[in-house]
Structures are given as structure tokens and as C-alpha cells.
VEXVEXFI-780164 format. One record per residue (C-alpha): residue in three letters; y, z, x; residue number from 1. Coordinates in steps of 0.02 Angstrom, whole numbers. Example, Ala and Ser with C-alpha at 12.3 -4.5 7.8 and 13.67 -1.06 7.14 Angstrom:
VEXVEXFI-780164
<atom 'ALA' <-225 390 615> 1>
<atom 'SER' <-53 357 684> 2>
***
This chain:
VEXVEXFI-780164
<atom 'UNK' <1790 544 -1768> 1>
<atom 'UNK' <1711 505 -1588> 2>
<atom 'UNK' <1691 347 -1529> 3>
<atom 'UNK' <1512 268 -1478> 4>
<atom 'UNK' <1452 210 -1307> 5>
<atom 'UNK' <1479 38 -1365> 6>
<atom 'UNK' <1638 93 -1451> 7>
<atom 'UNK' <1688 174 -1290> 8>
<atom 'UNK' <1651 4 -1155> 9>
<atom 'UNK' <1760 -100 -1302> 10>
<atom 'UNK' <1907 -7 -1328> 11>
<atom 'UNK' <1929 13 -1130> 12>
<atom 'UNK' <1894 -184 -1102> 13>
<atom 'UNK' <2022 -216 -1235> 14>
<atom 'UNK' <2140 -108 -1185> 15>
<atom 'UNK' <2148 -1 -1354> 16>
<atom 'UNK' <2144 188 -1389> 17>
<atom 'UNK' <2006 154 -1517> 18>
<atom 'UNK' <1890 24 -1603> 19>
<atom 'UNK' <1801 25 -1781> 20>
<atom 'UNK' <1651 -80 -1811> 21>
<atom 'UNK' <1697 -236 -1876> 22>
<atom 'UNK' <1848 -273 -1774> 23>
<atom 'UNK' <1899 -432 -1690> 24>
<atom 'UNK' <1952 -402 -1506> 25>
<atom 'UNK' <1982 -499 -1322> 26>
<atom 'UNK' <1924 -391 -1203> 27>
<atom 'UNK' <1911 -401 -1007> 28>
<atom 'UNK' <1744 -425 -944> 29>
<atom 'UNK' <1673 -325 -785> 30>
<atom 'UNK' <1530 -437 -729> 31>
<atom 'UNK' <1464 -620 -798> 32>
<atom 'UNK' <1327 -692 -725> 33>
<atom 'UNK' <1202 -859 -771> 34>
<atom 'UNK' <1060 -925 -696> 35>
<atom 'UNK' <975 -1115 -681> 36>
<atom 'UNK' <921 -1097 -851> 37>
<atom 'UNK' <1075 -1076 -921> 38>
<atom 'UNK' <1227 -1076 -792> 39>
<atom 'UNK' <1220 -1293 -774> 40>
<atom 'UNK' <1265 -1338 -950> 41>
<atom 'UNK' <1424 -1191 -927> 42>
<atom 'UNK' <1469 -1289 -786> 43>
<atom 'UNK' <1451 -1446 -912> 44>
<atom 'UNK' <1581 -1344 -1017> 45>
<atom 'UNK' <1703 -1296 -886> 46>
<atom 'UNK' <1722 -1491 -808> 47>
<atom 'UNK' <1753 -1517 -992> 48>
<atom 'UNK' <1893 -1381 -992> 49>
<atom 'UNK' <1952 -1445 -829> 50>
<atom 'UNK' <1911 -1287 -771> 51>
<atom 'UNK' <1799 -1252 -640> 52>
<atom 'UNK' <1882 -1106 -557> 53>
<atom 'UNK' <1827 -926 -584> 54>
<atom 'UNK' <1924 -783 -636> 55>
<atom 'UNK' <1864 -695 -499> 56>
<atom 'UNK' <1734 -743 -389> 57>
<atom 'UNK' <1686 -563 -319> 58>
<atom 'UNK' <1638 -546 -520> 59>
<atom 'UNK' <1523 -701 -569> 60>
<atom 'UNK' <1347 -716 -495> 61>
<atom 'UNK' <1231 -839 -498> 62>
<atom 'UNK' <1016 -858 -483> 63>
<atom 'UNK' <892 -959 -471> 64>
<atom 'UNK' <747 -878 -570> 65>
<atom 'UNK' <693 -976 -719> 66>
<atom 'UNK' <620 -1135 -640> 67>
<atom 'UNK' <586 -1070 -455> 68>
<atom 'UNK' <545 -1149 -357> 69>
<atom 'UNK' <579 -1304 -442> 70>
<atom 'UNK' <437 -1374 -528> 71>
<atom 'UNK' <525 -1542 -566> 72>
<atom 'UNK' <626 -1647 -471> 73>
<atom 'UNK' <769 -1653 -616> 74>
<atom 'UNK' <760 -1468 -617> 75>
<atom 'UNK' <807 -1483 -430> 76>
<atom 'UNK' <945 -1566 -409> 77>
<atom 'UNK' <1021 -1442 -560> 78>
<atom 'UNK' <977 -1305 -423> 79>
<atom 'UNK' <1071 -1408 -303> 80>
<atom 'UNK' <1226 -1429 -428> 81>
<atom 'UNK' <1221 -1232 -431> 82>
<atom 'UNK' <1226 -1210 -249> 83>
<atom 'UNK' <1349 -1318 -231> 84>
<atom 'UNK' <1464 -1248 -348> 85>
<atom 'UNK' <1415 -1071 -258> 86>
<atom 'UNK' <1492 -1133 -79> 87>
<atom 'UNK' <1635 -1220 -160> 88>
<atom 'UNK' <1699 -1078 -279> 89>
<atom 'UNK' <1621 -933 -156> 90>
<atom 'UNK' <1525 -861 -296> 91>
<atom 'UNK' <1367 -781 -239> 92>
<atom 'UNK' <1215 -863 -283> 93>
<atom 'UNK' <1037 -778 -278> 94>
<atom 'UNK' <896 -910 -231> 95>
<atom 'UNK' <732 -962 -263> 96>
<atom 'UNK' <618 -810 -189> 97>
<atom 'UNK' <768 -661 -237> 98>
<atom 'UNK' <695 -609 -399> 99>
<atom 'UNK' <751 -622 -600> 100>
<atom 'UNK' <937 -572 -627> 101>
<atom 'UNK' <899 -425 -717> 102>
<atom 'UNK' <814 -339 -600> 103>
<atom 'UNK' <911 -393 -449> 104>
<atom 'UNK' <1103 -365 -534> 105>
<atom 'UNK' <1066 -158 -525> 106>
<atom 'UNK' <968 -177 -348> 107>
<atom 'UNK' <1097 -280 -263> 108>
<atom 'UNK' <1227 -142 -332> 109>
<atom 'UNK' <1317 -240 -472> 110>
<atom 'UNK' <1276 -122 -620> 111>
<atom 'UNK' <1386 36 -664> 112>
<atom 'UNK' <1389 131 -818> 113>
<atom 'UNK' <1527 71 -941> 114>
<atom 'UNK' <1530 -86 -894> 115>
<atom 'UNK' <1557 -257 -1001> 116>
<atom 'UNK' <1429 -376 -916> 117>
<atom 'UNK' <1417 -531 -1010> 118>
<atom 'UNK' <1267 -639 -946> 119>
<atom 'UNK' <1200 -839 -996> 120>
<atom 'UNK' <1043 -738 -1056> 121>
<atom 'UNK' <956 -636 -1215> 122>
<atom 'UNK' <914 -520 -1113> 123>
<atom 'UNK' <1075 -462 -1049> 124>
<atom 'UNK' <1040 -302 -1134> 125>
<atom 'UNK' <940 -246 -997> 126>
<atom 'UNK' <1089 -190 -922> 127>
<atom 'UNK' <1117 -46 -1068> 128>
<atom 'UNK' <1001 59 -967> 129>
<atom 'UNK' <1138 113 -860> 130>
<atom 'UNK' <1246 138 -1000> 131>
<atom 'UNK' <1323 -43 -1007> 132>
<atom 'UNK' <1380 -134 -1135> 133>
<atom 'UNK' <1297 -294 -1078> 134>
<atom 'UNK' <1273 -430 -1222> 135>
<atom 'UNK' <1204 -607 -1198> 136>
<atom 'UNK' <1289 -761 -1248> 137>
<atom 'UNK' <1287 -956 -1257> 138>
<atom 'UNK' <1342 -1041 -1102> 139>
<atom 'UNK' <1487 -1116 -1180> 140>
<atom 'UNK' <1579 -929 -1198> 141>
<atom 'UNK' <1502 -885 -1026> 142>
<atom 'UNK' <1589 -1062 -982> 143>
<atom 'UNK' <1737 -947 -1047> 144>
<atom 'UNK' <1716 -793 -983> 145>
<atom 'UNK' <1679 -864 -788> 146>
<atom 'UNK' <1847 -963 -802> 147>
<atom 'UNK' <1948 -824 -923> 148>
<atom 'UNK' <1877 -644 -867> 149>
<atom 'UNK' <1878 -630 -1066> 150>
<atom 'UNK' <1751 -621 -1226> 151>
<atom 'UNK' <1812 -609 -1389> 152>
<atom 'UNK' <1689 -482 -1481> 153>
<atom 'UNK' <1661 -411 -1653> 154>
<atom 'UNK' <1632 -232 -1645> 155>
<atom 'UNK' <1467 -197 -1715> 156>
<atom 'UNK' <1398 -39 -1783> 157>
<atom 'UNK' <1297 65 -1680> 158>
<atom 'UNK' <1131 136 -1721> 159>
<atom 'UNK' <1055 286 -1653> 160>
<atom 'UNK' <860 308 -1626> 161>
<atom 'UNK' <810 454 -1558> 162>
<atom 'UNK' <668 463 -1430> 163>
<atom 'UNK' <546 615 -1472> 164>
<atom 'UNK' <394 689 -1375> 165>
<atom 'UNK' <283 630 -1230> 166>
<atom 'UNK' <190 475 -1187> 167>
<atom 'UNK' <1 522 -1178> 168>
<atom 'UNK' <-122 448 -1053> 169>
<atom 'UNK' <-73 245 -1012> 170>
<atom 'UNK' <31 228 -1174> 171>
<atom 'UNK' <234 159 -1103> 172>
<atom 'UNK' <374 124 -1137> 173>
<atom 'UNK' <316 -50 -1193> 174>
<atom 'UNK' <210 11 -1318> 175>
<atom 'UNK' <362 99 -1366> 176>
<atom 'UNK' <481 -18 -1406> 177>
<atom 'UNK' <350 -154 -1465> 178>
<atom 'UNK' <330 -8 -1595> 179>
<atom 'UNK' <501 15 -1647> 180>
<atom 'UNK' <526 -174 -1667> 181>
<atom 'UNK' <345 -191 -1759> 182>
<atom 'UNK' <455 -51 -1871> 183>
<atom 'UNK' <636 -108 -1916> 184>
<atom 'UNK' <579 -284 -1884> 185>
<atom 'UNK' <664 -443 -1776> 186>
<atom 'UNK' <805 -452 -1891> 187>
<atom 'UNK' <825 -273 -1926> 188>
<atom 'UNK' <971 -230 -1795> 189>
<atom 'UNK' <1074 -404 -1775> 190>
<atom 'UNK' <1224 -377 -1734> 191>
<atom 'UNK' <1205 -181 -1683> 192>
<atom 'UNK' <1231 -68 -1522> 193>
<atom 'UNK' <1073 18 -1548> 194>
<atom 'UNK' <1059 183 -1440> 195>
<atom 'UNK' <909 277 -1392> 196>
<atom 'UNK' <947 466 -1363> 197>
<atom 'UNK' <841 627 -1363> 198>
<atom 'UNK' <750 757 -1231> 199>
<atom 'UNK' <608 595 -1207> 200>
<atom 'UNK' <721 480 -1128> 201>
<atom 'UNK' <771 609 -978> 202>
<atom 'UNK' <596 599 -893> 203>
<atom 'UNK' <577 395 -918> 204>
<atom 'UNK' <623 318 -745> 205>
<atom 'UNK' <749 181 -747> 206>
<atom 'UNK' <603 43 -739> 207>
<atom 'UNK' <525 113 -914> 208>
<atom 'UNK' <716 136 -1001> 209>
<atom 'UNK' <742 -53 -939> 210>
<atom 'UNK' <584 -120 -1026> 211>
<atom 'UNK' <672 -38 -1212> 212>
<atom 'UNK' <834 -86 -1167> 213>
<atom 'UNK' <758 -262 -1139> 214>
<atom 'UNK' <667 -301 -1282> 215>
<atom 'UNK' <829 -233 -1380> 216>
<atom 'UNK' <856 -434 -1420> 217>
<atom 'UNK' <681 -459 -1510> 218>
<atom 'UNK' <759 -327 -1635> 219>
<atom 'UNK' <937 -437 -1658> 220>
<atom 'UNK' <1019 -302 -1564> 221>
<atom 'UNK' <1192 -357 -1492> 222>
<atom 'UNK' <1186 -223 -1352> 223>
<atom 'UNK' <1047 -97 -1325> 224>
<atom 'UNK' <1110 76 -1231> 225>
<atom 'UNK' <1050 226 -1154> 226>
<atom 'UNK' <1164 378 -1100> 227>
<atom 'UNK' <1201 413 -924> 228>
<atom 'UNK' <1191 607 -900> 229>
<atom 'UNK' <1127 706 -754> 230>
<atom 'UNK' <973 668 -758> 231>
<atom 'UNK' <1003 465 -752> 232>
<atom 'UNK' <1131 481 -605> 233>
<atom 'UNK' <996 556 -524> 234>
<atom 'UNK' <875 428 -551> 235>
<atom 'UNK' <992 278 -523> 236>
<atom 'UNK' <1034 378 -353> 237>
<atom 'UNK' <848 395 -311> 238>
<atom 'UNK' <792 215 -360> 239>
<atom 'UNK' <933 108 -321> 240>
<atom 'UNK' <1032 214 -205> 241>
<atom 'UNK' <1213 209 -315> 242>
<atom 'UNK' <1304 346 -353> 243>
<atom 'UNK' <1405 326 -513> 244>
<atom 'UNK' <1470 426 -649> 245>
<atom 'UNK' <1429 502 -816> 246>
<atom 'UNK' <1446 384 -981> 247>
<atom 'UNK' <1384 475 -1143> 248>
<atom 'UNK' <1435 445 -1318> 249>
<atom 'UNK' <1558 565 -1385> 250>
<atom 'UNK' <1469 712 -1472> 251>
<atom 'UNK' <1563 661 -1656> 252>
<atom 'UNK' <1533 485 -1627> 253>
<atom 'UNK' <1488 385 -1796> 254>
<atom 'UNK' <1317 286 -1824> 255>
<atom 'UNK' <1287 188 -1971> 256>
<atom 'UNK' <1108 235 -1954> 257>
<atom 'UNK' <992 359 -1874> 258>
<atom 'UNK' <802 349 -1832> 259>
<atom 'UNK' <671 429 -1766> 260>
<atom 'UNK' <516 390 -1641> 261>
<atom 'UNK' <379 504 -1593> 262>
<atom 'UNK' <318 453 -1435> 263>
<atom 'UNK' <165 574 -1418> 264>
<atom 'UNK' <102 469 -1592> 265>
<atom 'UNK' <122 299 -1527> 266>
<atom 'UNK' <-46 224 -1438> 267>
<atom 'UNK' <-48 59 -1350> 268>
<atom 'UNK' <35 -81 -1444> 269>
<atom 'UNK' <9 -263 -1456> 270>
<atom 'UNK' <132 -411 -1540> 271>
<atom 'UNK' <17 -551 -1613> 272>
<atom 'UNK' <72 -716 -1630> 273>
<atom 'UNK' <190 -817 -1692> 274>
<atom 'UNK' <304 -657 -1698> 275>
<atom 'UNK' <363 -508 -1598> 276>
<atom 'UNK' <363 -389 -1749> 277>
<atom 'UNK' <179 -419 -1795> 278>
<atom 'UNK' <131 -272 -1736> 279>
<atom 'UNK' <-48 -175 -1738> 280>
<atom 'UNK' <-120 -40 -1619> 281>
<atom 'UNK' <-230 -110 -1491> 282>
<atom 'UNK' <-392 -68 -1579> 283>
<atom 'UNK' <-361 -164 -1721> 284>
<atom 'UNK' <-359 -309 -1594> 285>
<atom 'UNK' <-512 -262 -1478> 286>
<atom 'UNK' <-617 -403 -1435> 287>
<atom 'UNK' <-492 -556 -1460> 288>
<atom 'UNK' <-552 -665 -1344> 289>
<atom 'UNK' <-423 -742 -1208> 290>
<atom 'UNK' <-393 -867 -1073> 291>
<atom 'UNK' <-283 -777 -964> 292>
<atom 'UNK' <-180 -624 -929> 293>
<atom 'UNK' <23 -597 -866> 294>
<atom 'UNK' <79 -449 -789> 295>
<atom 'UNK' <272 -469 -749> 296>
<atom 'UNK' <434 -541 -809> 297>
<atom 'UNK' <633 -464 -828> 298>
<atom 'UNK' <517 -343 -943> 299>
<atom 'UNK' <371 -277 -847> 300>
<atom 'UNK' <374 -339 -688> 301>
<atom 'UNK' <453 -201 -604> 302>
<atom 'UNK' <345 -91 -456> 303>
<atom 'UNK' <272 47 -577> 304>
<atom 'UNK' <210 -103 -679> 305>
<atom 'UNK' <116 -160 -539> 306>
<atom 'UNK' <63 13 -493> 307>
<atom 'UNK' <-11 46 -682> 308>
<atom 'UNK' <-101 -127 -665> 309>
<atom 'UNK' <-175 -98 -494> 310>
<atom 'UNK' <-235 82 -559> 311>
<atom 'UNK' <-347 14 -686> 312>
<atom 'UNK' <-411 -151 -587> 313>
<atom 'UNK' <-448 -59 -406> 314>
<atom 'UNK' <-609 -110 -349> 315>
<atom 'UNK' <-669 -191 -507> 316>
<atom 'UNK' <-659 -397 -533> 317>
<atom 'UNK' <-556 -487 -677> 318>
<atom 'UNK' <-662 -607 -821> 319>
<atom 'UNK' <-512 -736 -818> 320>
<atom 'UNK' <-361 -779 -725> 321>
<atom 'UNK' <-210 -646 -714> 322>
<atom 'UNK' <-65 -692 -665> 323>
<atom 'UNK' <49 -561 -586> 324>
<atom 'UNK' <221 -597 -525> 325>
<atom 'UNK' <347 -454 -466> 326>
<atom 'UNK' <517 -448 -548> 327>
<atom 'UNK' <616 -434 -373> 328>
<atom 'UNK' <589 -497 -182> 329>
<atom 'UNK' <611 -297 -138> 330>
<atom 'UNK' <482 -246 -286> 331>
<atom 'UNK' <366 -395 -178> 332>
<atom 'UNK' <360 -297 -29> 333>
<atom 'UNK' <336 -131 -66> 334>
<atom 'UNK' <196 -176 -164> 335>
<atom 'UNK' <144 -274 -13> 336>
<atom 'UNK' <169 -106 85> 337>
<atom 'UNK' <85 6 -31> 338>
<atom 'UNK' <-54 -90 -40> 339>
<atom 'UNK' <-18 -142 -220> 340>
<atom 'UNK' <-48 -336 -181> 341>
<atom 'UNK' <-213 -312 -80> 342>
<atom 'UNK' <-288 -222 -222> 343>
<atom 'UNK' <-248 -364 -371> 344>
<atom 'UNK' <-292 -483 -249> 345>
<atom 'UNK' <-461 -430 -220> 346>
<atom 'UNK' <-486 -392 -410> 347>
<atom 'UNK' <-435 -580 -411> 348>
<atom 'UNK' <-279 -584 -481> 349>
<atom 'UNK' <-148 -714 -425> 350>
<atom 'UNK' <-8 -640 -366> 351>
<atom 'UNK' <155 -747 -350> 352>
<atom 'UNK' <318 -761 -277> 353>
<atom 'UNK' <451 -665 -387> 354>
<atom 'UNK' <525 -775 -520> 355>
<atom 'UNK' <529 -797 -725> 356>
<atom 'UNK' <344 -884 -697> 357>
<atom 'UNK' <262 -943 -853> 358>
<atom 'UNK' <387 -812 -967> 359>
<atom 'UNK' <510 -959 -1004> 360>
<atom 'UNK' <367 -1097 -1009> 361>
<atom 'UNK' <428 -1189 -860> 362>
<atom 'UNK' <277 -1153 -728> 363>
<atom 'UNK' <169 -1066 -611> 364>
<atom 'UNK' <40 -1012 -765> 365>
<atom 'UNK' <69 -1133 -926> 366>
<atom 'UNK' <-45 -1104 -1099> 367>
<atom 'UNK' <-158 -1275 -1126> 368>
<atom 'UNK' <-185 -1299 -1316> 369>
<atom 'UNK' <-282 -1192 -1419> 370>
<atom 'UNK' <-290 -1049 -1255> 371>
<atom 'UNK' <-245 -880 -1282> 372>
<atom 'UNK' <-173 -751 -1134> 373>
<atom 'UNK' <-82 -563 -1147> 374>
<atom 'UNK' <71 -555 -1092> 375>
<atom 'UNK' <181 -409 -1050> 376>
<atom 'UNK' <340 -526 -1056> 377>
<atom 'UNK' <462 -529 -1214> 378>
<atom 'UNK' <427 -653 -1336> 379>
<atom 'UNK' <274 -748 -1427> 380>
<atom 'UNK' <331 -879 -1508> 381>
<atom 'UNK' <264 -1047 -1497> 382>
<atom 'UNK' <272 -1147 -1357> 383>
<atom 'UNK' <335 -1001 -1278> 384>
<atom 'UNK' <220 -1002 -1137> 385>
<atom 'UNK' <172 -1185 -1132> 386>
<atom 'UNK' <76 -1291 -1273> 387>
<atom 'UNK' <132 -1253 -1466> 388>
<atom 'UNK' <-44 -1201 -1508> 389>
<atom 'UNK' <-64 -1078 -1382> 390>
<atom 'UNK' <-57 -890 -1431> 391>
<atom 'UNK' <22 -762 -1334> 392>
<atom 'UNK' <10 -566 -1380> 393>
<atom 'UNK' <122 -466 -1301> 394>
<atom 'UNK' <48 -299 -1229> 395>
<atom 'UNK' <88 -180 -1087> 396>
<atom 'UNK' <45 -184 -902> 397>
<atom 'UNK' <-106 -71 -945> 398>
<atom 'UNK' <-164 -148 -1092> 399>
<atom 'UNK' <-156 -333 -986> 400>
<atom 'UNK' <-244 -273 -841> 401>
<atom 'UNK' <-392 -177 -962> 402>
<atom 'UNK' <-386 -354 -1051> 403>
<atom 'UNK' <-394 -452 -898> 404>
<atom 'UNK' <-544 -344 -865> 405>
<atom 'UNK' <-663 -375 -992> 406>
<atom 'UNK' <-592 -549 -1043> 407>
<atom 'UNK' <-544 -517 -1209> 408>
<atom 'UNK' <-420 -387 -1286> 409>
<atom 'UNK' <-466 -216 -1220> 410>
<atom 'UNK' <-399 -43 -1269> 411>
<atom 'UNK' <-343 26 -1081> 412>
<atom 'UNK' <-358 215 -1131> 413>
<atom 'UNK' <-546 189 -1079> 414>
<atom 'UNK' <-505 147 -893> 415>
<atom 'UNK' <-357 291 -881> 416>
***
């Protein structure tokens, strides 16, 4: 019997000929990284270990996304603690204005297919767009890995969906994946590799195979995957210049489960609160009023995300504040170039420097009590976004800027 994708990254980390699910291994890690939301209390860890040192400096890296710029003065001086650990251990550290990890790791040329990346953050599984197994984890074992180059793992099982059909009119990926979790549920992969597969995946660019691979964590997924043929290694050569190699699963490999999703069934989505599988098809929410509207995060803030938005808002005038923040300093200024910021300003959106913003509920956007916004971020529960009686539904770039429009929850098929 073949072996997995995830199979594959484990039993090369840990230097073994094979893995089943459900074994215990040490394996060598490729790539860890943390960020200011995360990476000070590993540092906590390693002056506990008397360990401060990294494995390998040219393989940890560092941002500052979460809180940035600093909206606190105790939130700066952890910034400071992170750049000064940066020039004393030489690890490379991305600052306030560079962009949210995830988007900036593949940019900046760290991401390969069959790598091990383990990062201080949930949504490590971006990463399993290039065919990585990249899993999140608590900063005491990224404390670990920094100092070690090692993760101990259990092998999970891997699940197969396969990806069927086309996307039809401004339906995405988002609406996609918010239906596949709205399906098996926030519980119903923990622990898995889930991989998507089939003919749909080969025309999705690498921006709309990042936002599934992203949201793989609001399903429990360990590590969420997508196979690196052809057509990828074009893509990754076109839109982030790298040229790397083939990673596929073998064509015996073992799944303890396979699904199906038809994409040319799916319309636009939206998660209501308090939970990311509450999931109904836009209509069903038409006319929920709301206070405000988010277009960006490690989940939709990439430069086609900005590109949908701008589509549907050019030369028309928002109801309420919309908040749009690109995932990357590069994303930034091509939209700046294209024209992409000059259009949501002047539909009177806010558009701000790229960071987390109001995803992680530190700033630049908060939720007062009782308001309501759209958000095409990752998660919904309370106090997510700000104040515990706020309510966030999660939604794609389209659906947020068609919402943004008419000031309550708006179906954006009418405006495409």
C-alpha cells in the first residue's frame, strides 16, 4: 500500500521507509516560524530551558503581524524583545508593515513542497497548498522545535475530498470550504491530513487553494494538503517566481475516508455566529443588518481578493465602514499600481497597512457591543473581533463588499 502526502513529508522527516497512522515519531523539521502573538511566551519557554539558541538560524523566522503596529505600549516592548532576540541569534525577523506570515513565508521564498513547517499558529496549514505538511502548535513545542530542529508527531489518518466541477459567477473558494466545514463540522477532521484532489483544483490559483488549505483548522484538521503536479509548479512559478518539484500522493495511497464536493452546486456561503460550522447560503441571511464590513486577513486578503471586492464596489459608495487590509506589503502595492486602492477608497472603504487588523481582536477595526460586521477572516467566535456580544459572519470577499454595499447582508450574485 502507497503512502499519503502526509505519510510521505513524515516518513522522510523521520528518517523511516514508511509510516502508518497512529504512529509515534521525532522527525526533523524544515521550517518553524512564530510571530508577536505567539513567538514571546516560546522565548519564555526557551530561557526556561536555558536554551535560547536555534537549531539553525537560516531555518526559524520571525513577524510582526498580529498587533502591528503596536497598539499598546506592553505589546511594544514584546516587539522589541523579538527584535532583539532577531539581531542577537541572526534569525530573520519580518516587521511591522511586511505582511501576515502566511502570506509572506511562500513570497519571500521559504515554502517548498514536502516540507515539515511547524509554525506558533492555527493556521500553519496554509502552507499545505504547496504540498507541505505544515501543522500548528503551542509555543512551548515551537519553544522545542526552534532550539531542537525536532517535533514529535502522531501520524494521523488522511482524508481525501475530492474537488468536483466549476465555480459559477462570484461563488470562491471561500464559499467552498465554509461549505465543507458547514458539512463534516468543526470537529469532524481533528487530528486528520485532509487532502483535496480532483480536475477542480488544477484551475484554482494558489491564492484560492490557500484560502481551503487555511480554514483546514476550523474543521480540526492537523494538516490540510493539496498535490503539487504540473499544473501547480506552474502556478507557484508564475505567482511567486519558485521553481520546485512535483509532490503527489502515491496512486495506492490509503485514506480512511473519501468525500465529495460539487463546486458548480455550491452558491455563496456565510458562517453565523457563535460558530464556524453554522452554515446557510447567503439568501437565507439577506437583509441582516450590520455595522461594518472586513475584507482581508491570512484568509482573504490576498490581491485577487481585493480585485473581486473592487469589481463589485467601483464607482458605487459603501452604507457602513469596510475595512480592507492586504495580506502582504507586495499585495499593497500592486493594488496601489493597479488601481485597486483608488477604487475602495473612493467607494469609501478604509484601506490599511498590511497586518492581522481586527482578525485576532487586537486593533485597527474592533466590534463595540451588540455591533455586527462580515468578515472574510477565519473564525466567529466571541470576542473574536472585539466585544463578546458582537457577531461576526464569516463570508467571502464578494459577499463582504455586496454587504458593505447595501449595509446589511447582501447576496453578491446581483452585482456580478
Amino acid at each position: 500500500m502507497g503512502l499519503t502526502m502526509a505519510e510521505k513529508v513524515i516518513a522522510r522527516s523521520a528518517g523511516l521507509p514508511r509510516v502508518e497512522p497512529g504512529d509515534m515519531v521525532v522527525a526533523d523539521v524544515d521550517l518553524v516560524f512564530g510571530h508577536d502573538g505567539s513567538f514571546p511566551l516560546a522565548l519564555e519557554v526557551m530561557k526556561e530551558m536555558g536554551r535560547e539558541e536555534p537549531w539553525d538560524s537560516e531555518k526559524v523566522v520571525l513577524f510582526i503581524d498580529h498587533s502591528a503596529p503596536s497598539p499598546t505600549p506592553e505589546i511594544s516592548n514584546l516587539h522589541r524583545a523579538m527584535r532583539e532576540f532577531s539581531k542577537k541569534s541572526g534569525v530573520r525577523l519580518y516587521d511591522v508593515g511586511n505582511g501576515i506570515c502566511h502570506q509572506v513565508l511562500p513570497e519571500e521564498g521559504f515554502i517548498k513542497p514536502g516540507m515539515l513547517i511547524v509554525g506558533a499558529d492555527s493556521h500553519t496549514v496554509t502552507h499545505g497548498a504547496f504540498g507541505c505538511f505544515a501543522i500548528g502548535v503551542g509555543s512551548t513545542d515551537a519553544a522545542v522545535a526552534i532550539t531542537s530542529g525536532k517535533i514529535w508527531l502522531r501520524v494521523p489518518e488522511s482524508v481525501k475530498i475530492e474537488l468536483k466541477g466549476e465555480l459559477r459567477g462570484p461563488v470562491t473558494t471561500k464559499d467552498v470550504i465554509l461549505k465543507v466545514i458547514g458539512d463534516v463540522k468543526a470537529d469532524g477532521m481533528n487530528y486528520k491530513s485532509v487532502e483535496f484532489h480532483g480536475d477542480s483544483v488544477d484551475y484554482l490559483s494558489m491564492a484560492s487553494r490557500m484560502t481551503i488549505t487555511n480554514m483546514g483548522a476550523e474543521m480540526g484538521a492537523k494538516a490540510t494538503m493539496m498535490p503539487v503536479n504540473g499544473t501547480a509548479r506552474q502556478m507557484i512559478r508564475r505567482e511567486f517566481g519558485l521553481e520546485v518539484k512535483e509532490f503527489l500522493p502515491d496512486s495506492d495511497a490509503d485514506y480512511s475516508d473519501i468525500l465529495e464536493a460539487d463546486l458548480s452546486s455550491i452558491v455563496p456561503m456565510v458562517a453565523c455566529p457563535p460558530n464556524v460550522d453554522i452554515v446557510r447560503p447567503v439568501e437565507e441571511l439577506s437583509g441582516t443588518v450590520i455595522d461594518q464590513a472586513f475584507i482581508g486577513s491570512c484568509t482573504n486578503g490576498r490581491l485577487e481578493d481585493l480585485h473581486l471586492a473592487a469589481s463589485i464596489l467601483r464607482g458605487k459608495k459603501v452604507k457602513v465602514r469596510c475595512i480592507v487590509i492586504p495580506a502582504s506589503r507586495k499585495i499593497f502595492l500592486e493594488a496601489v499600481r493597479d488601481g485597486t486602492v483608488e477604487v475602495l477608497s473612493k467607494a469609501g472603504c478604509v484601506v490599511g497597512p498590511p497586518t492581522c487588523g481586527p482578525c485576532v481582536g487586537a486593533h485597527m477595526g474592533l466590534l463595540g457591543s451588540g455591533e455586527v460586521a462580515v468578515s472574510t477572516s477565519n473564525r466567529n467566535f466571541p470576542g473574536r473581533m472585539g466585544d463578546r456580544n458582537a457577531k461576526i459572519y464569516l463570508v467571502s470577499p464578494a459577499t463582504a463588499a455586496a454587504s458593505a454595499l447595501e449595509g446589511e447582508i447582501a447576496d453578491p450574485r446581483r452585482y456580478v
